[in-house]
N, C-alpha and C positions, 0 to 999 in steps of 0.2 A: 215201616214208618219210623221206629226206631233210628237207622241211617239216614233219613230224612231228615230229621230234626237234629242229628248232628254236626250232619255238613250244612245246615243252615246257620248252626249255635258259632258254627266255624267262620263261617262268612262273616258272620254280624260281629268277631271278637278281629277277624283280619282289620273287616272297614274301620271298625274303634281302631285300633291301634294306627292306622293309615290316616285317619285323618287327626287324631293325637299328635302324632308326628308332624304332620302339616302343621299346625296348629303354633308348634313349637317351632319350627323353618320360622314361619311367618313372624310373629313374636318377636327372633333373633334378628330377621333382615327388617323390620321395622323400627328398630331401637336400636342406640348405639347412635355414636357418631365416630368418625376416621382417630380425630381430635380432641381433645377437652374442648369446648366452645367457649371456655374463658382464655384460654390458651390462646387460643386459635386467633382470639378477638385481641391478642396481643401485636399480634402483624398487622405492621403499618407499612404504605407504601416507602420507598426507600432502603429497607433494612435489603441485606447480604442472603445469601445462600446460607452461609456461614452460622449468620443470627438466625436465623427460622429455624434450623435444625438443635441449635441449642436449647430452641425454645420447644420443637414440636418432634423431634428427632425423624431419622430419614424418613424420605415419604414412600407409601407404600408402591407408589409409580412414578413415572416421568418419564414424559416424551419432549421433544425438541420441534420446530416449526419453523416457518421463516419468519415468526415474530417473537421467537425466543425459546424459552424454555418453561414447560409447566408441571409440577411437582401436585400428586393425590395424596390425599389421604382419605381411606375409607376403602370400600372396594366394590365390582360389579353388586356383589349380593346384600350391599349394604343400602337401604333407604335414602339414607346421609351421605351426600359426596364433601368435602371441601377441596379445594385445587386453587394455588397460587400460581400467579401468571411473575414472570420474571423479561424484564429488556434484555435486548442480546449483551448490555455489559454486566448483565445480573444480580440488579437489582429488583424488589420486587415494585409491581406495575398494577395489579389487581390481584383480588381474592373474592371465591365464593364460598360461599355454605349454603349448599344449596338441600333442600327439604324437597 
């Protein structure tokens, strides 16, 4: 019975720490954002590639499209996306922050 009640004591200290763990994932990918969102709310349509990076430095992605070019910040594991949209002469065109 003795062995019984340890690999039980076992189990029940793995699943703590297992869902401890989760607990803390969850927490980190729900908080946070890519940006400062006073930063972020600094980009206006118009500004440069140039200016946003001065302002929000590189983005953590960017991909290219037939409608330009769009620059992340934040990441897959992150809650908070923000992504500026850029014309093909590269300026910016839109921005989201999206929750």
């Amino acid at each position: 019975m003795k062995g019984l009640a340890t690999v039980a004591r076992a189990i029940a200290v793995t699943l703590g720490i297992g869902f401890g763990g989760f607990m803390v994932f969850a927490v980190w990918a729900m908080n946070g954002h890519g940006a400062d969102p006073k930063t972020f709310a600094m980009v206006t349509n118009g500004m440069t590639k140039a200016q946003v990076e001065r302002l929000l430095g590189p983005p953590h992605w960017a991909s290219t499209n037939y409608s330009g070019e769009h620059w992340g910040y934040g990441s897959a594991w992150k809650w908070c996306g923000m992504e500026i949209s850029y014309s093909p002469s590269g300026s910016v065109v839109a921005k989201v922050h999206d929750h």
